[in-house]
Each structure stands twice: as structure tokens, then as C-alpha cells.
N, C-alpha and C positions, 0 to 999 in steps of 0.2 A: 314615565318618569318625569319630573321635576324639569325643564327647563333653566332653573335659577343654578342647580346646583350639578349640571354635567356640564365638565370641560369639552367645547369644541363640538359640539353631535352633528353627527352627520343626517343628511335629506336625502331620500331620494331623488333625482330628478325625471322629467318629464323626456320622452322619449326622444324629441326636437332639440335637448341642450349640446354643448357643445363637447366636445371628445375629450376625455379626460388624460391628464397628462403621465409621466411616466411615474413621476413622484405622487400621483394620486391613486395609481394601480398599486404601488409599492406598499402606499397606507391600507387599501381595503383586503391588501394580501396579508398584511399584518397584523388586521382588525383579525381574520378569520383564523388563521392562526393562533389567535386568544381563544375564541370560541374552545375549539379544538381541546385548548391546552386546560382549561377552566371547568372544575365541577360543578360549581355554582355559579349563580347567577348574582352575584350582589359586590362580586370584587371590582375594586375601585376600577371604573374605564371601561364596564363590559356593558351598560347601556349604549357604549358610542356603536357596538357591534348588532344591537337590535337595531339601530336608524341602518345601518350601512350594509345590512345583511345581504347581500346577494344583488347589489344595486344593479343597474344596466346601464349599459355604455352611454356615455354621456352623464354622470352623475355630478349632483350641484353640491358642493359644501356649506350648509346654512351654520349658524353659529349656535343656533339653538332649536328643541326639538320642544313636545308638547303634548300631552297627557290629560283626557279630558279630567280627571282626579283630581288632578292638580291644579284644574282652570282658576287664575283669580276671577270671585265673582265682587259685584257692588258692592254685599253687605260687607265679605271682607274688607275692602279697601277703607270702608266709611266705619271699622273695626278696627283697622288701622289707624285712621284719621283721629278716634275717640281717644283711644291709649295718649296721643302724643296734646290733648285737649287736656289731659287730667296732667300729666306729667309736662306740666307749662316750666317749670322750674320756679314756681313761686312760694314751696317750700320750703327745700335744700338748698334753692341754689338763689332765692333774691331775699324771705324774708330769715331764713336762718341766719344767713351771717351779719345782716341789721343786728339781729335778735342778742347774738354773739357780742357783737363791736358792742353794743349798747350796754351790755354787763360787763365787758370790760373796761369802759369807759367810767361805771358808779364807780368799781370795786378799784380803781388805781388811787394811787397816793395825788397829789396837790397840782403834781409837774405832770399830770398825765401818763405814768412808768409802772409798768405793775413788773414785779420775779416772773421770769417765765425762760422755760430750759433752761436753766442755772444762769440766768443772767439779766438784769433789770433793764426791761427794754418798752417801746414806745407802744401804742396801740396800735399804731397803723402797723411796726415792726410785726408783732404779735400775729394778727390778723395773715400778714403773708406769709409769714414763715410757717402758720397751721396750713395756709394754702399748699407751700410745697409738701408741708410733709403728708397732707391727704394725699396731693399727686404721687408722690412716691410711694406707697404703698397701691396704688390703683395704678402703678407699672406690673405690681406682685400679681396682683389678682386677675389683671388680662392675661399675662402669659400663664398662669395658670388655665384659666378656664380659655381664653381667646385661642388656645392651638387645639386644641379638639370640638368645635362650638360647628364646624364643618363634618361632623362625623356622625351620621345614625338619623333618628327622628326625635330627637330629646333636647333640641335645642330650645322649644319654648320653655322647658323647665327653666332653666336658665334663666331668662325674664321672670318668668314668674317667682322664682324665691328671691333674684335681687329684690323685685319689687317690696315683695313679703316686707323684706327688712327696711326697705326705706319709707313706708307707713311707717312702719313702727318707730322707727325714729321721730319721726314727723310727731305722732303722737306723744312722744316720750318728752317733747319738748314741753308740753302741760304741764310736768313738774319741773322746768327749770324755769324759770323767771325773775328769780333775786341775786342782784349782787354776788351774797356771800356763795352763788352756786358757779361763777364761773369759770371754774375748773369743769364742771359736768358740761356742760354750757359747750365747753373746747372739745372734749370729746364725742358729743353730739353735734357739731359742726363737724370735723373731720371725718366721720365718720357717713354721715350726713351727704357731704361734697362725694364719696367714693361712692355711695348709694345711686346717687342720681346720673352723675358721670357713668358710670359702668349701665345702669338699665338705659338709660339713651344711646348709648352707645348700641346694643345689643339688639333695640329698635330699631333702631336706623339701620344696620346691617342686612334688615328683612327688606329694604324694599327695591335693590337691582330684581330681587326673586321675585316680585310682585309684580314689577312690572313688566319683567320680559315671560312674565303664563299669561298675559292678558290677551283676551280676544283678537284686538288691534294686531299685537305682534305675531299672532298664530299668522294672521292677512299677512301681516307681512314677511314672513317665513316662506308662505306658499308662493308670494310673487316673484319671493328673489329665486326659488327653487325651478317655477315656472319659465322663468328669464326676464318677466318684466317691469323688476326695477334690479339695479346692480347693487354691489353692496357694498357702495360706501352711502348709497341708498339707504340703505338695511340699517347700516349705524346710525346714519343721523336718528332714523325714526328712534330707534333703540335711545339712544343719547338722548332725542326730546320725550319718550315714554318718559324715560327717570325723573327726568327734568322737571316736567307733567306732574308725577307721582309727589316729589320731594315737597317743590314748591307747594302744591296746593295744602300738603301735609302741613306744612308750616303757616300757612294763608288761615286757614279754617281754625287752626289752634290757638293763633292770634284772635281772631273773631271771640272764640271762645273765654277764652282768657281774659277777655274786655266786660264779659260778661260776669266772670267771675267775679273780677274787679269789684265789679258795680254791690253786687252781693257782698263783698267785703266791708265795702265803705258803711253799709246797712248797720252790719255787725260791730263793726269799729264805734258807731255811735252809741250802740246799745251799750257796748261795754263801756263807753263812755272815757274814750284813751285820754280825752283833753285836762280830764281831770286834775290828777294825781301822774308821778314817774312810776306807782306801783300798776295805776291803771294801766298805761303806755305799754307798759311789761308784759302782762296778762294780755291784753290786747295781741302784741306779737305772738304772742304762746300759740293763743285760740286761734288767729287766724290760720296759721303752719297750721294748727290740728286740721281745722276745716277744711283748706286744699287737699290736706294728705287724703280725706274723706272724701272727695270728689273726683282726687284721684284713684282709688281704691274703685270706687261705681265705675267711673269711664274704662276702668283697665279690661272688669268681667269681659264684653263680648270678644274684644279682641282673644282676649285668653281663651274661649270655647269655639268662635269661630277661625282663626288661626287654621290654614291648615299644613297638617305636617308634612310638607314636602320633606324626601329622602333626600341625605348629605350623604357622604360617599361612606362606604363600606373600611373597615378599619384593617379587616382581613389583612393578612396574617394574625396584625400585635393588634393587644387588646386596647381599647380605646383612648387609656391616658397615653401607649407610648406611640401609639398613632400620630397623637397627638404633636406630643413631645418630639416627633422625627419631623413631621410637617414642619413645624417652630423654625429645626434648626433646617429643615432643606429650605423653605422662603428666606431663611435669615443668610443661606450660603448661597445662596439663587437668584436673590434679587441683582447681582451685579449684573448679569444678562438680560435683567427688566430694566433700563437704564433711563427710560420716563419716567418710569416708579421712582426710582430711586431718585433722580432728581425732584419730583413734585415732595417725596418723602420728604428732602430737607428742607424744600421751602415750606413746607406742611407745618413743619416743626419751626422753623424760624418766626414766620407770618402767627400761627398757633400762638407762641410764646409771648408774645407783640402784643395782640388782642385779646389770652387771656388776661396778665398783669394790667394792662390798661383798664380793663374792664375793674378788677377789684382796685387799683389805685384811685380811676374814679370814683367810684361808691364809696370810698372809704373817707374821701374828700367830701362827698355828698352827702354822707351821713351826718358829718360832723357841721356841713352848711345848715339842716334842715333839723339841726339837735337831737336825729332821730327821732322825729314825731311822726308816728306809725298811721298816721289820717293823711299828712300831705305827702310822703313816701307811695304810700297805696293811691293819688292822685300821679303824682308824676310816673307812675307805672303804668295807669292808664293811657296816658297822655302816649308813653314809651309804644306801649303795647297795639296800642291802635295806628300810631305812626309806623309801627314794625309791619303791621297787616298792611296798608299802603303800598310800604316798600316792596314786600316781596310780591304781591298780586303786581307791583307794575313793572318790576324787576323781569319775573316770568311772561305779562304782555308784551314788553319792548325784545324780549327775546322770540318770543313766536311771529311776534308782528315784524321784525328786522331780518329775522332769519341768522341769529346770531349765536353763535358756540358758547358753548359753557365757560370755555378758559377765556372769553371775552367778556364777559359777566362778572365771571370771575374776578377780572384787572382791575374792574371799577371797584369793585367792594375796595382791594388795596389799595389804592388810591384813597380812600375814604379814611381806610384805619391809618393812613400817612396823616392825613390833615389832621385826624383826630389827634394824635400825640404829640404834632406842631403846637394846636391849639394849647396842651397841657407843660407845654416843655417854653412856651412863652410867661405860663405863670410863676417861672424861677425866678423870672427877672422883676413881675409885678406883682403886686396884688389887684390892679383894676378889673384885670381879668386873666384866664386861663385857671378854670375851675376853683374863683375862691366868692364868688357872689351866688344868691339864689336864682339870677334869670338865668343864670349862664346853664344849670341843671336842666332847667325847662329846656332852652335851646339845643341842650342836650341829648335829652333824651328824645325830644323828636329828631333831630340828626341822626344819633344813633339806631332807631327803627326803621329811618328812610332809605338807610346808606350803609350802613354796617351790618345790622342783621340779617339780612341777605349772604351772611356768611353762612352764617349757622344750616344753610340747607344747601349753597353753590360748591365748599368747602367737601360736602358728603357724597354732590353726584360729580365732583372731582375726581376722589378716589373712587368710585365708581366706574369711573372712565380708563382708571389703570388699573385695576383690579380684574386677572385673568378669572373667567367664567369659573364659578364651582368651587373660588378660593375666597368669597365672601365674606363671610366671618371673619376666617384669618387674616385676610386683609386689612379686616375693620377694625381689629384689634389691634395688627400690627402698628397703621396709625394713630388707635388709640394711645397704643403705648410709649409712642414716640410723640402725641399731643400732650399727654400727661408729664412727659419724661419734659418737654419744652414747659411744662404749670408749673413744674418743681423746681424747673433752675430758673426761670424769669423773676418768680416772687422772692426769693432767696438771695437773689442778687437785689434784687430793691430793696429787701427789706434791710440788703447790709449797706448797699446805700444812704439809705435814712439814717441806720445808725451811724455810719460813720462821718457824717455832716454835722459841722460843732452846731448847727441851727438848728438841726433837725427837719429840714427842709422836706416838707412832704411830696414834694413833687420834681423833688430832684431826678426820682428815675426815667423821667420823659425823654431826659437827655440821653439813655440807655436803651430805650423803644422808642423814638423816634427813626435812631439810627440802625437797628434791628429790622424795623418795619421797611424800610430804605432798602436793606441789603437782601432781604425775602422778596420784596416786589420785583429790584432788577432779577435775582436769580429764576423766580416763575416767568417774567416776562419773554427772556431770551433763549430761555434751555428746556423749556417745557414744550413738549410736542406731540397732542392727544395721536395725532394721524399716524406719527412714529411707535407711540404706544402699542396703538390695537396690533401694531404688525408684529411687533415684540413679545405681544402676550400669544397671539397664533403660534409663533415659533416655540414658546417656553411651553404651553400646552401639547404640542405636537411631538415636541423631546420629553415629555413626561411619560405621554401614551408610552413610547418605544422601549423607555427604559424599563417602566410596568409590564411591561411586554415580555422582556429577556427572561 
């Protein structure tokens, strides 16, 4: 079986280990008791009883167990690596809402105000307020599908039809490019943002699993089982696998992505965006088509070599209210993960922070560079290549220092502090604080060296509090509380903007700023991985028991 997806498995140990305690005889009498009581073999917890079947005295508890079936091999991994190359977010989530802002932008009246939900409101307004209500709706659709994505071997479907639909979107975008279409334009943005969010998300959820089947970890399963290394030994390795996995995921996609770039700008000339505002238009259309196309190719091998590790058995209820029990037992259970739950809200605070900053930016940015879809698609370069920098030296200074993830971690927030200092200085000026074009360039390389290093430190975070075998649901559960933090950050800026007689577009920095402040001290002081792992032992350990009765 799967090592990603069993809570707790037990090792045998080597005949030389040390006497097992009382509370350890208590476990493998209760394991066998299962057996006993069990007609099959698939209900949730009864692989722990194949590792722990009849151990001898002196038995070692490893955290995870290993299944030549299930071994990650290369190809997979550089299968994985491909999928997260195509799904760069240069679709849905950089050139879409360009594409967007920019037809909002023809289609307003004189003062920049177009009607929008019953009320004439500003572009920048517009643009956030579609942002929350995409997050709000992509709360629906995790807890939907996010509380059973842990259950059976059907989880890559899941990837594979969100993706289905966000081609198609991507695509769909070839008929919207004028003015009089930005209503369709809005729907294909929102739409759009949910597409991309939820398959990244679903991705990323795959690779605690990837890395703890890999070879490396088998070694180091067998050493701690052995006795020669201990096991906060065991974790670190475990902790820098992911680490290993995440980053490079992100390092290579980057690479790629510059590459992409480059073929963009090709295309850009041929269509000839400098032209004409119609050219410009088409230009954004074709390019979204062309990403969506190249990510559609990178996506195949993943989706055929993928392989399907088992998620726990739903036995008894059938799989949605498996599901839907899981939901609310993490939702009534997490107070006794109480790392969880503290990283949870700074998850969510820090999240809220740096998504809004992220679209307040661009949406500043857009209007700096009049949306010209050639020097947009330069400064993404520029982004994207500083982004690969960051994380490849981000992940060196941590293998080379010997430094933990929630150390890593700190710098990034610190980083997204300055950044919203930076933007919350431009209230007072216009010399600077995002209203000049260097200040973009400067930008955007800042932003690749020193902040995107979230987008992968952020994932093997919750990774690090997420109890074995609860993956998925974990993954959504943050999602849904990351999304739930996109909906109310935009919404409040964007009633911000409205309600400043100026219109002041960068009034919200004063609101992220100080959010971003109150997220960094709360991770800093209350966040505690090493308190974690022991929390998550005990909550997995009360699981088995209760499964048990």
C-alpha cells in the first residue's frame, strides 16, 4: 500500500531494538483485534495491521510503510514537474485578467465607471469584487469535492476534468476580445480564477505522496526501523524530501515558463499587438489560447503516468458521505491539532495579504503600461526568471544552512511586509509606491526573488501539519480557508476604493499592510512544526482506536 495515504503504519523492527512500551503492546493488541473483527481487507486502518502483524519484541514505529506498486519512479516525478510547466498560471491567472481589466477599461464611460451588480462602480472596484466572488464560489466547490478527494483511487479524475474545463475556458477566450463583450469577458474570468485555483490546488496536494514513496525515504524508513538514525532524524529527511519535491517543482516551471515567454513575444509580433487597440485584444485572446494548448500537451504524461495510489476505504458510507463525515470530523477535530489550527489562521490572514496585494498591484500595473500586451509579456519575463533565481536559491540557502521550512518561511513574510509598505507609501505620493514604470520592473524582479517563494514554502507548510493519509483534505481545507481569506480581502478594497471621495487606488495598502503585520507576528510566535508532528501522532493514534470500537 501507498505510504502517502496510511495514517501512522507501522515497521517491523530489527531484533536488537529496544523493548516496546506498554502503550505499544496496548496498540498491536488492538491492531490484531481489528484483524479479527474485519472481513475485508480495504477498511479504513487495516493496512496499519499488515506492517504490524505479529511484530517481535522490540518493535520500531516508522511513520510510513512502502509498496514496491506504488514506488515513485523519475519519469513520474519529471510527470509531475511537466503538469505544473503547462499550468504556469499565464492563462487564467496573469493574462486573463489583463485581458478582462483591459475590456473593461474600452467599455466604461469617460470617468472610468462602468454598471456592475447594480451599482456604478470603478474598474479597479470591478476587477476585485469579480475576485471575491470567484473565491466564494471556489469555497463551494472544495468542500464539495475537497472532503472525499482522500477516498478510493479516483482522485486523478478530479484533476483531470477540472483541467478539461480550464482549456476550455482558456480557449473560449478567442471569441471574447471586444469592448461590447465585457460581460462574457467577466464570466470567463471568474470562472476562469476557479478553474486554475482548484486544479493547482489538487496538484499540489499530490506531492507529500510522492515524496515520502520515493526510494530515499524507503532508506530512510529502514534506518530508523534499524536504530540508525532517530526520528526527528526521520523528519527532517521527510521535511527536506518535500522541500526537495516542492521547490524544484517550482524552479523547473519557472525555467520553463521563460521559455514560454520567449515564444510569446514571437507571436505577439506576428499578430502585430502595436498596432491597433483591436490588434492588442486579439493578441491577449491568442496568447491565453496558446498557453491553454501547451498546457493541455504538458498535462498528458502526467495524467497516464500518475500512479494511483489507494486513499482510504469509505466502508461503511458510500463515498460522498464518507466524505461529507471526514468534512465535519477535521472541521470538529482540528481544536486538538492546535499547530494546525494556528498556522490555519495565519494561513488565512498572510494568504488574504498577498493575494489582494498581488491583484491591487497588476491592476496599478496594467493601467501604468496602458495594457500593452508586448511590454506586459516582457515584464513577466523579467518576473518569471527572477522567480526561478528566488526559489532555486531560496531551496540552496536552506540545504546549504541546514534551515527549517518555518524559517524560510519568515523571510518570505517579511518580504510581503515591505511589499505593501512600499505600496501604502504611494497614498501619500505619486513619486513612487507603484505609480511610475520602473517602479514595475523593480517589481517584478522583487517580487520573483522574495515573495514567490511563497507559492511553494506556503504548500510544504501545510504539509508539515497535515496528519499522514489526510492530504487532500487538508489541502482543501486550506484551500478553502485561502480562498475564503481572496474573498474577503478584495471586497474590502474594493469598498475601500469606493468609499474614498478620490478614489484613491491604493488606499488598501493601509488595510494589508497592517494584516500582513498581524499574520507574520502570529506565525512567528505560535507556530510550532516540532509541536505539530506530536499532535498529529496523538490525533492519528485516537483515530485508529476509535475505528476500532
Amino acid at each position: 500500500m501507498s505510504a502517502s495515504n496510511d495514517p501512522g503504519l507501522h515497521v517491523a523492527a530489527a531484533p536488537d531494538a529496544a523493548p516496546p512500551t506498554q502503550d505499544g503492546l496496548a496498540d498491536v493488541e488492538a491492531l490484531q483485534e481489528q484483524r479479527a473483527s474485519l472481513d475485508h481487507d480495504k477498511k479504513l486502518g487495516l493496512d496499519i495491521l499488515q506492517a504490524a502483524d505479529s511484530p517481535e519484541d522490540g518493535s520500531v514505529i516508522a511513520p510510513d510503510q512502502f509498496d514496491d506498486k506504488y514506488r515513485t519512479s523519475k519519469k513520474e516525478i519529471w510527470a509531475y514537474y511537466a503538469y505544473y510547466i503547462g499550468n504556469n498560471g499565464l492563462t487564467l491567472f496573469n493574462f486573463a485578467p489583463t485581458a478582462f481589466q483591459n475590456l473593461l477599461s474600452q467599455a466604461a464611460d469617460s470617468n472610468g465607471n462602468l454598471l456592475f451588480a447594480g451599482k456604478v462602480r470603478s474598474i479597479n472596484s470591478i476587477v476585485l469584487l469579480s475576485n471575491g466572488i470567484s473565491f466564494a464560489i471556489q469555497i463551494v466547490v472544495f468542500l464539495v469535492i475537497g472532503s472525499f478527494a482522500d477516498f478510493g483511487q479516483w482522485r486523478p479524475n478530479i484533476l483531470i476534468a477540472l483541467s478539461i474545463i480550464a482549456w476550455a475556458i482558456g480557449f473560449g477566450w478567442l471569441g471574447v476580445h471586444d469592448a461590447s463583450k465585457w460581460e462574457a469577458a467577466t464570466g470567463l474570468y471568474i470562472i476562469g480564477l476557479i478553474a486554475y485555483q482548484t486544479t493547482l490546488t489538487f496538484w499540489t496536494a499530490a506531492f507529500p505522496g510522492l515524496a515520502r514513496n520515493t526510494a530515499e525515504m524507503k532508506q530512510k524508513a529502514d534506518e530508523l526501523v534499524s536504530g540508525s538514525i532517530s526520528r526527528e532524524e526521520y523528519d527532517y529527511a521527510d521535511t527536506m524530501k518535500r522541500s526537495q519535491l516542492s521547490n524544484i517543482a517550482f524552479y523547473i516551471q519557472s525555467v520553463g515558463e521563460v521559455f514560454i515567454l520567449a515564444i510569446i513575444v514571437g507571436i505577439m509580433f506576428g499578430v502585430n499587438v502595436n498596432a491597433t487597440t483591436a490588434n492588442n485584444n486579439w493578441g491577449l485572446s491568442v496568447l491565453i489560447a496558446f498557453a491553454s494548448g501547451v498546457w493541455l500537451l504538458l498535462s498528458i504524461p502526467w495524467f497516464i503516468l500518475e500512479k494511483r495510489r489507494p486513499g482510504q476505504d469509505p466502508a461503511p458510507r458510500n463515498i460522498i458521505m464518507a466524505g461529507l463525515w471526514q468534512l465535519y470530523h477535521a472541521a470538529t477535530q482540528i481544536l486538538r491539532l492546535k499547530q494546525s489550527l494556528i498556522y490555519l489562521i495565519g494561513y488565512f490572514l498572510l494568504g488574504d495579504s498577498l493575494n489582494t496585494t498581488v491583484t491591487v498591484i497588476a491592476t496599478l500595473q496594467n493601467t501604468i503600461v496602458s495594457y500593452n500586451t508586448l511590454q506586459l509579456t516582457y515584464l513577466l519575463i523579467v518576473g518569471i526568471a527572477a522567480q526561478a533565481v528566488g526559489i532555486y536559491s531560496f531551496w540552496w540557502i536552506q540545504q546549504r544552512f541546514y534551515l527549517g521550512t518555518k524559517t524560510m518561511f519568515n523571510v518570505i513574510a517579511v518580504a510581503i511586509i515591505l511589499l505593501d509598505g512600499w505600496g501604502m507609501i504611494g497614498i501619500w505620493t505619486q513619486r513612487f509606491g507603484f505609480h511610475n514604470t520602473w517602479e514595475v520592473w523593480v517589481y517584478q524582479t522583487y517580487y520573483g526573488l522574495f515573495v514567490c517563494p511563497w507559492y511553494s514554502y506556503s504548500q510544504i507548510m501545510i504539509s508539515e501539519v497535515t496528519p499522514r493519509g489526510k492530504e487532500f483534505l487538508f489541502f482543501s481545507l486550506f484551500s478553502i480557508i485561502g480562498k475564503t481569506s481572496s474573498f474577503i480581502g478584495p471586497i474590502v478594497s474594493s469598498a475601500i476604493i469606493d468609499a474614498s471621495p478620490s478614489g484613491n487606488n491604493s488606499l488598501p495598502f493601509y488595510f494589508l499592510f497592517g494584516l500582513s503585520l498581524l499574520s507574520f507576528g502570529l506565525l512567528l510566535f505560535f507556530v510550532d512544526l516540532a509541536k505539530s508532528r506530536k499532535e498529529q501522532e496523538v490525533f492519528l493514534e485516537e483515530e485508529k482506536r476509535r475505528l476500532n470500537r
